[in-house]
C-alpha positions in Angstrom: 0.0 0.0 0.0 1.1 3.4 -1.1 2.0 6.6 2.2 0.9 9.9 0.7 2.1 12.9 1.8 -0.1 16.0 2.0 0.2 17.4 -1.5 -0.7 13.9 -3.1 -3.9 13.8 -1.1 -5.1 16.8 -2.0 -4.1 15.8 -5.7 -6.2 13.0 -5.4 -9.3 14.8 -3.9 -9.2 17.5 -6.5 -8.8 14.9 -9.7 -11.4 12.9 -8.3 -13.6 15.6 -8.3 -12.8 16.4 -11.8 -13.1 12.6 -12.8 -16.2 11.5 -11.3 -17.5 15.2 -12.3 -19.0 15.3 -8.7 -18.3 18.2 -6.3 -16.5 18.9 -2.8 -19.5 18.8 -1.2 -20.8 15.4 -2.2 -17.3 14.3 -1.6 -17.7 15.2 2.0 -21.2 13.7 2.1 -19.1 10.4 1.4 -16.9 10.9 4.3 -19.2 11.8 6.5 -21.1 8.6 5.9 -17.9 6.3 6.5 -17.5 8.0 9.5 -21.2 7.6 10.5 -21.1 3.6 9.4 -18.0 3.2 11.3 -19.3 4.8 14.7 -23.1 3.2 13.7 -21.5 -0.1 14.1 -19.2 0.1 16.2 -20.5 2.1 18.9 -21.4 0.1 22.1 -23.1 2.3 24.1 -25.8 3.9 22.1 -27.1 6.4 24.7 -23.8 8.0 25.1 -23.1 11.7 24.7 -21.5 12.7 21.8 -19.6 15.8 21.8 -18.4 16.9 18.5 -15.7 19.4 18.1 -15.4 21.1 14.7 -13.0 23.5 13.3 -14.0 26.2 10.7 -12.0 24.0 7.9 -13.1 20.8 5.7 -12.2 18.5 8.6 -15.1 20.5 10.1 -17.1 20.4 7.2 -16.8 16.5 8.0 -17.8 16.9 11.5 -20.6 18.6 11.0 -21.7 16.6 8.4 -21.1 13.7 10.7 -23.4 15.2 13.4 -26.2 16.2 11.1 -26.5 11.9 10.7 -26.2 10.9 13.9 -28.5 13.7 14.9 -31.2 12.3 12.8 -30.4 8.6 14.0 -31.6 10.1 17.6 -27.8 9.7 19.0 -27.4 12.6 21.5 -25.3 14.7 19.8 -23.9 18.3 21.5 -21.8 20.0 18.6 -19.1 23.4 18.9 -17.5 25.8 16.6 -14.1 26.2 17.8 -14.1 29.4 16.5 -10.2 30.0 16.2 -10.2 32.7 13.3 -13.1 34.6 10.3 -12.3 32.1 7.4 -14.8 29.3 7.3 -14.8 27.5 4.0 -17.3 27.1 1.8 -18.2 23.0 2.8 -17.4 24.2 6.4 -20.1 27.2 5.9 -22.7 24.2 3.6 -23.2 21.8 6.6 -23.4 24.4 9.1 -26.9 25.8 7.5 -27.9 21.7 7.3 -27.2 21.1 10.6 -29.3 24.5 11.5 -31.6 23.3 9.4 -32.2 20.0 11.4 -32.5 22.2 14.5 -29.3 21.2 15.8 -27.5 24.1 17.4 -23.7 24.4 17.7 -22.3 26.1 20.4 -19.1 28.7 19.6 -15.9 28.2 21.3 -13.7 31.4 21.5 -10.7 32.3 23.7 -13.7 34.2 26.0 -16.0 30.9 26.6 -15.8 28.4 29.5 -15.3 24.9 27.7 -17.9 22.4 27.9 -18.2 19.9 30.9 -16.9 16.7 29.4 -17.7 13.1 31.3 -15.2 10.3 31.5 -18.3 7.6 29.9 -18.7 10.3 27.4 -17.5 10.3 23.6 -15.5 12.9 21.7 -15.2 13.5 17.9 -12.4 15.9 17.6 -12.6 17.2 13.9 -10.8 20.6 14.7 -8.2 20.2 12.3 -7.3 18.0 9.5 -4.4 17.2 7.3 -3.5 21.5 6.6 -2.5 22.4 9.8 1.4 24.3 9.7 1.1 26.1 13.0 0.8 25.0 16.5 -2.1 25.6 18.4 -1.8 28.6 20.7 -3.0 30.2 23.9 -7.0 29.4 24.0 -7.0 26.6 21.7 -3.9 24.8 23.2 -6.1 25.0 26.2 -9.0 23.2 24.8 -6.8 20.7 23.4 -5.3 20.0 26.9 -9.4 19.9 28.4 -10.5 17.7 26.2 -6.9 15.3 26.8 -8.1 15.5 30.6 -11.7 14.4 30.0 -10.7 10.9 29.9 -13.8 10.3 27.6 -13.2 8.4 24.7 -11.5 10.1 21.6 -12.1 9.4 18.0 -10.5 11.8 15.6 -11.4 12.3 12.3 -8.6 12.0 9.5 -5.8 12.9 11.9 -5.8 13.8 15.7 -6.1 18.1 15.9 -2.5 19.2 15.7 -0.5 16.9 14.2 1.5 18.1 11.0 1.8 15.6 8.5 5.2 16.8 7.2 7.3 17.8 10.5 7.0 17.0 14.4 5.2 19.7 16.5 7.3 21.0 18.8 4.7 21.5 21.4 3.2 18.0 22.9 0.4 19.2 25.1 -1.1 21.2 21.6 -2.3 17.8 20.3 -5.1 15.3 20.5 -4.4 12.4 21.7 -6.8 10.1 20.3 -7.9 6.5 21.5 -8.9 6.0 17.6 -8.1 7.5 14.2 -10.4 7.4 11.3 -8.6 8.4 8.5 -9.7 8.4 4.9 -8.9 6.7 2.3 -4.7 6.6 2.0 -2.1 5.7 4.7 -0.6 8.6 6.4 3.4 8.4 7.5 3.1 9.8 11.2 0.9 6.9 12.0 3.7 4.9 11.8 6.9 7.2 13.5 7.6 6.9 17.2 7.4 10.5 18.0 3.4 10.7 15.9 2.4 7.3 16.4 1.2 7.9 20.1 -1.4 10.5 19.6 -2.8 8.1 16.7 -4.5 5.6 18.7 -6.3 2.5 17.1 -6.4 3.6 13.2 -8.9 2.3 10.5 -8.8 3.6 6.8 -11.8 4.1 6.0 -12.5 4.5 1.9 -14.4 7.2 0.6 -14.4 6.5 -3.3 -11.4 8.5 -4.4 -10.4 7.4 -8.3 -8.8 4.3 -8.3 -7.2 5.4 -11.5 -5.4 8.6 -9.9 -4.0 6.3 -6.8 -2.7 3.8 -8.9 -1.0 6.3 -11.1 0.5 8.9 -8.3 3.8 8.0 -7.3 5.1 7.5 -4.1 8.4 6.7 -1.9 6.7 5.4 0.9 5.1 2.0 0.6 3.3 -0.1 3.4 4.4 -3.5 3.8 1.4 -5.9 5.1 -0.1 -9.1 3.9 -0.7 -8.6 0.6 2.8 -6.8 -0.2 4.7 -9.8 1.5 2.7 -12.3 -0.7 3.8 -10.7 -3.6 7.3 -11.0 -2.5 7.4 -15.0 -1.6 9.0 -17.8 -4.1 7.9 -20.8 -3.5 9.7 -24.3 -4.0 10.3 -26.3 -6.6 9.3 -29.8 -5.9 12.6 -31.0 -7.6 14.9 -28.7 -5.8 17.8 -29.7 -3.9 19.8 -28.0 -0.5 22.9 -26.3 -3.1 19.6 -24.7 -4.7 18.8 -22.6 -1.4 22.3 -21.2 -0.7 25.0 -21.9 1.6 24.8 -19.1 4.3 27.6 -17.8 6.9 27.2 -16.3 10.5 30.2 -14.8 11.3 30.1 -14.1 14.8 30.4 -15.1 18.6 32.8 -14.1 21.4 33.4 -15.2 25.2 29.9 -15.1 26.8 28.1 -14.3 23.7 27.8 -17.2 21.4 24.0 -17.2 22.1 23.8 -14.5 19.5 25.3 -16.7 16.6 23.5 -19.7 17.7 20.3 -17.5 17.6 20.8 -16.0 13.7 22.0 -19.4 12.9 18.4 -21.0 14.0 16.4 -18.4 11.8 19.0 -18.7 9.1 18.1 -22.5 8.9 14.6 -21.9 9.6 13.7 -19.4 6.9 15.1 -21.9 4.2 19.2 -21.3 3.9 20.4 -24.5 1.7 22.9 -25.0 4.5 25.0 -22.8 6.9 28.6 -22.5 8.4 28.9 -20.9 11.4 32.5 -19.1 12.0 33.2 -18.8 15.7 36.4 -18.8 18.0 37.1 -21.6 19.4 34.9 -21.0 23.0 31.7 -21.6 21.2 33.2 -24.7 19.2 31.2 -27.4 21.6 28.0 -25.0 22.1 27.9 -24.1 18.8 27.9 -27.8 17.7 25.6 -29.0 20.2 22.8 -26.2 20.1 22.7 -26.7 15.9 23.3 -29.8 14.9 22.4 -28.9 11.1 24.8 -26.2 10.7 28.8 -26.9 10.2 31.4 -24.9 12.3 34.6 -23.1 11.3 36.8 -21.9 14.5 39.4 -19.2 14.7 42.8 -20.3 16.6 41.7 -17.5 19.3 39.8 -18.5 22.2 37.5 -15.9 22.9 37.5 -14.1 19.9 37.8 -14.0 15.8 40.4 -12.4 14.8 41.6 -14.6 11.6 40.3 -13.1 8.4 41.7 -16.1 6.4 39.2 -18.8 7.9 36.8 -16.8 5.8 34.6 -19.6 2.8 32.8 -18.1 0.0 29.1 -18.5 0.0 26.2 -17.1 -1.4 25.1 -15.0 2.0 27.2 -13.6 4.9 26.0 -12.3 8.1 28.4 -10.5 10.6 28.1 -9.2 14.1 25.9 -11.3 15.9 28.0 -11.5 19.4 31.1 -10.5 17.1 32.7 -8.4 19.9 34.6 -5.0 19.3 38.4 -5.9 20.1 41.0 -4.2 17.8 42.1 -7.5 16.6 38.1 -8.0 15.7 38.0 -4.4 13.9 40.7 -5.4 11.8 39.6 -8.8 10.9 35.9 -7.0 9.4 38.2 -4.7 7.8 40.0 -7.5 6.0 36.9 -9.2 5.0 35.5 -5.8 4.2 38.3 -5.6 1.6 38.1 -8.8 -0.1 34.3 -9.4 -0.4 32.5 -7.9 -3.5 29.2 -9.6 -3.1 26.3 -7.3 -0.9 26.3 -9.2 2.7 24.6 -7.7 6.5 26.1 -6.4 8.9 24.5 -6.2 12.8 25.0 -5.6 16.3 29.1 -5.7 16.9 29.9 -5.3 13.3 27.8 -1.7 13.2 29.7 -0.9 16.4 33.3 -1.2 14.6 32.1 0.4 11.5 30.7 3.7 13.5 34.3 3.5 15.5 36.3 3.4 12.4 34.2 5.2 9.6 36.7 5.0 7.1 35.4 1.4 6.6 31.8 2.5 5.1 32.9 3.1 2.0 34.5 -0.6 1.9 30.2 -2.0 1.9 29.9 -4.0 -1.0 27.1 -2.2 -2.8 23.5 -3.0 -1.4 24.8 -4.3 2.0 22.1 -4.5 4.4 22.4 -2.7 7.9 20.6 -3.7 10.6 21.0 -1.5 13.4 18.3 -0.2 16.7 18.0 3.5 17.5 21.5 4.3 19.2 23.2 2.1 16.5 21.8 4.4 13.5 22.6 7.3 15.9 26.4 6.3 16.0 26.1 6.1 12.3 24.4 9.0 10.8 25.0 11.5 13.9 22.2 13.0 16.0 18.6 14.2 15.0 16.2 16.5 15.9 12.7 14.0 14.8 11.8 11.4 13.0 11.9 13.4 9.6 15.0 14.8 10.2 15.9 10.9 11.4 14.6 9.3 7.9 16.1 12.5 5.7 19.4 11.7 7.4 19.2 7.8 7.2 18.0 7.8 3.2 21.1 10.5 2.3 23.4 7.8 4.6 22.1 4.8 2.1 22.5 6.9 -1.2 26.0 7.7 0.1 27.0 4.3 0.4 24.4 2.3 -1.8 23.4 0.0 1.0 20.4 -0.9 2.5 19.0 0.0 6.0 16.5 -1.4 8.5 16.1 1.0 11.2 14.1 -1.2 13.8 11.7 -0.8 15.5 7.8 -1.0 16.5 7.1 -0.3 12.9 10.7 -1.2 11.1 11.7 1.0 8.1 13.7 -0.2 5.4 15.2 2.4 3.6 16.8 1.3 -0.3 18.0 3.7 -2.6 14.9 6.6 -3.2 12.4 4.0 -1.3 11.4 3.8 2.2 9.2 0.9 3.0 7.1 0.9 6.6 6.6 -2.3 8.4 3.3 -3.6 9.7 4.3 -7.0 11.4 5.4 -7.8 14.8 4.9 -6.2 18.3 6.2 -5.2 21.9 7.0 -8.3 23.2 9.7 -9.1 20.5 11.5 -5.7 22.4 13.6 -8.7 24.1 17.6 -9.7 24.1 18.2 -11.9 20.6 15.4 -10.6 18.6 17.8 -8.4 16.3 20.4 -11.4 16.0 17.1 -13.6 14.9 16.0 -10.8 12.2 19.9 -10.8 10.8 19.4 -14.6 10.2 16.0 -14.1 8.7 17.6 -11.9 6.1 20.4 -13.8 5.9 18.7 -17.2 5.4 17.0 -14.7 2.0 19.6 -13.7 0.8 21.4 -17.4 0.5 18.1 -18.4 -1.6 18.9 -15.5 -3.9 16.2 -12.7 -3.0 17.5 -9.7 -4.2 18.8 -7.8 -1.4 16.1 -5.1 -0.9 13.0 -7.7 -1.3 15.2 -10.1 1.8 15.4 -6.9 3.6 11.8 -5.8 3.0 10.4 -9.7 3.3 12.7 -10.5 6.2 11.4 -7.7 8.5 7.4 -8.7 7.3 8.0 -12.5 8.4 10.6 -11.7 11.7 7.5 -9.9 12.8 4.8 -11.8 11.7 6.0 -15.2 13.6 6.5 -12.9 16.7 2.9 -11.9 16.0 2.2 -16.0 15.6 4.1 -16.6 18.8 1.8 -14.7 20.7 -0.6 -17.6 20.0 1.3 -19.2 22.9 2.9 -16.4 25.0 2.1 -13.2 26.2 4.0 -10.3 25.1 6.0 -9.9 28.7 6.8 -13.8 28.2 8.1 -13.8 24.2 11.7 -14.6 23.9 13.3 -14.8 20.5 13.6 -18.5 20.9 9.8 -18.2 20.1 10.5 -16.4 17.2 12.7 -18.8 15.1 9.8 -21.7 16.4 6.9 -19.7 14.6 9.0 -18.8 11.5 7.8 -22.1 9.7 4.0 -20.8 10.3 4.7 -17.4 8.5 5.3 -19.1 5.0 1.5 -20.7 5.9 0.1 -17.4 6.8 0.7 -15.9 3.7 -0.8 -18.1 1.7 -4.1 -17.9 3.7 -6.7 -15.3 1.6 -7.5 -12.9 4.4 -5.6 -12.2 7.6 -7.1 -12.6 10.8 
């Protein structure tokens, strides 16, 4: 599924218009009735109070419109202006005379009027602002923001919560809605999805309001949602008369004193995601636990105990993995630099491995092109330097992947893989896979791809979809404080089987 930003949406609404040779109005009509279906069906308590905010824009066109149906469906509906300036607009100015007309009178909100009483078994439909908004609310209207956060009533926000930007972070925190659920029409939006945005979103649904197919197919994007259907369309399956040199011979270079867990880990979901076969290249420490924990993988030791330090122990194969556990001794640094050097072919690098490479810079520019990097918030910090939000975060991480033609996963509750001019949002997974050994389990998940030949973006892109979805699966038998990434690798098997299922559940 495509992200739009701001200016594609209101692309799309205009040239609907055009193509389907309605008008705005009629346009809003169909919003308004999504929004009524939704909260028709979905609403429990039918004797609760609504109270509907509306600005003096189109998103409070759509609240009004919105009350003027559930006004004649005898909910008990109290509407306000939130009168914050003179410039109504026309749709804004069309459903106020219907709702008048249904003798249904809204209440004005300006900086001189008491706010209403609001009850915590009550309902809120906050459609103050919509998708336009490139100003903080101020003064009065921060106010009534912060009065309707304390209500603790229910919040449903239509199209975005009030004061959210959908290009930029507001500074200001308290100035926004924070909404139990979003209904937002039609197209994705990329703050539901960023950890700084994602909090006032609530619940979402996308709710579709008829815009032309043709003009969403045709507009362009550089965001793309990864769900169900985007991972199906990524997924080879096997030929019946395949053999194991077919699916790749995969290495996990890894492992130190006290950390061979990590390699032991990747190895699993190497295996388990369909690698033809695996080597594992450890020191020698992790020679007998290595051995005993996977019994289908072969093993490769460095001379050095606790540590690799031997870049000549080094195979070819179709797919390397490095940094699981790796360590960051010197003797370490420079045996990644030496393989750095000599390897041509795109492989990942994780955990340890990022670690050398943000101590010693100078070695980014020896990434094979479309090398994978895996790393978790302070890892990309160490990397591309400090940010101020999660724009400036993704602006810096995509100019960091042009730079050096590699591929990044910045992880994460929704992971974003970012190759080339394409950044591609994660939908799978959840909080209990924030545990020790779920990174090391995603690097064999991609690395287990990229042995079967997956291009390198699609085993990023595929890799992050099925690492979540069989934490997702795992939940089946754990609860989220309980998941460990042991549970993972076990439910990796189960994802291939979800996606070929029609509808998920």
């Amino acid at each position: 599924m495509k992200i739009f930003d701001k200016e594609q949406i209101y692309k799309a609404d205009k040239e609907t218009i055009q193509n389907q040779e309605i008008n705005s109005d009629q346009l809003m009509e169909r919003a308004a009735e999504q929004l009524f279906n939704w909260i028709n069906t979905n609403l429990k308590n039918r004797k609760a109070k609504l109270h509907i905010f509306c600005g003096i824009g189109n998103n409070g066109g759509d609240g009004l419109a919105l009350a003027r149906m559930l006004h004649e469906t005898d909910y008990n509906v109290a509407v306000y202006i939130v009168d914050f300036n003179k410039n109504r607009s026309k749709d804004f100015l069309t459903n106020l005379d219907r709702i008048k007309q249904q003798k249904l009178w809204p209440d004005v909100i300006d900086e001189d009027d008491n706010f209403p009483e609001i009850k915590a078994d009550e309902i809120i439909i906050d459609a103050i602002f919509g998708i336009g908004l490139n100003r903080p609310a101020e003064n009065w209207l921060k106010d009534l923001i912060v009065h309707i956060n304390r209500s603790k009533a229910y919040i449903i926000s239509v199209d975005i919560p009030s004061g959210l930007y959908l290009d930029d972070v507001p500074k200001d925190k308290n100035a926004i809605i924070k909404a139990n659920y979003t209904l937002t029409f039609q197209v994705h939006k990329l703050i539901f999805f960023l950890p700084e945005t994602a909090p006032f979103i609530g619940n979402f649904q996308v709710l579709n309001i008829g815009l032309d197919d043709g003009v969403l197919a045709e507009t362009k994007t550089d965001k793309i949602l990864i769900s169900l259907e985007e991972a199906r369309s990524l997924y080879r399956p096997r030929s019946k008369f395949s053999h194991k040199g077919i699916y790749g011979h995969c290495l996990i270079i890894g492992g130190s004193y006290g950390k061979i867990g990590s390699i032991i880990l990747a190895t699993k979901a190497a295996l388990k995601i369909g690698a033809g076969k695996l080597t594992g290249i450890i020191p020698r420490c992790g020679y007998s636990i290595f051995q005993t924990a996977v019994p289908e993988a072969m093993v490769i030791t460095d001379e050095n105990e606790n540590y690799l330090q031997n870049p000549e122990i080094l195979i070819s194969a179709e797919s390397i993995c490095i940094g699981p556990g790796l360590g960051t001794e010197k003797e370490t640094a420079n045996f990644l630099e030496a393989i750095l050097k000599r390897q041509e072919k795109a492989l990942l690098i994780d955990a340890d491995g990022l670690n050398i490479l943000s101590k010693n810079k100078k070695l980014l520019e020896l990434l094979p092109e479309k090398s994978i990097l895996t790393p978790h918030p302070k890892e990309l910090e160490r990397l591309i330097g400090k940010w101020k939000n999660d724009f400036e975060k993704l602006k810096l991480a995509k100019e960091f992947s042009k730079k050096y033609k590699i591929i990044l996963v910045i992880k994460g509750a929704y992971s974003i893989t970012i190759a080339e001019e394409m950044i591609y949002v994660n939908t799978s997974g959840n909080s209990g896979m924030a545990t020790a050994g779920s990174g090391d389990v995603l690097s064999g998940v991609i690395s287990g791809l990229l042995a079967q030949q997956y291009d390198p973006a699609v085993a990023a892109v595929f890799g992050v979809y099925l690492h979540g979805k069989a934490g997702d699966l795992a939940l089946a038998n754990e609860s989220e404080e309980s998941l460990l990434a042991g549970d993972i690798i076990l439910n990796l098997g189960k994802t291939f089987k979800h996606l070929l299922k029609s509808n998920e559940n």
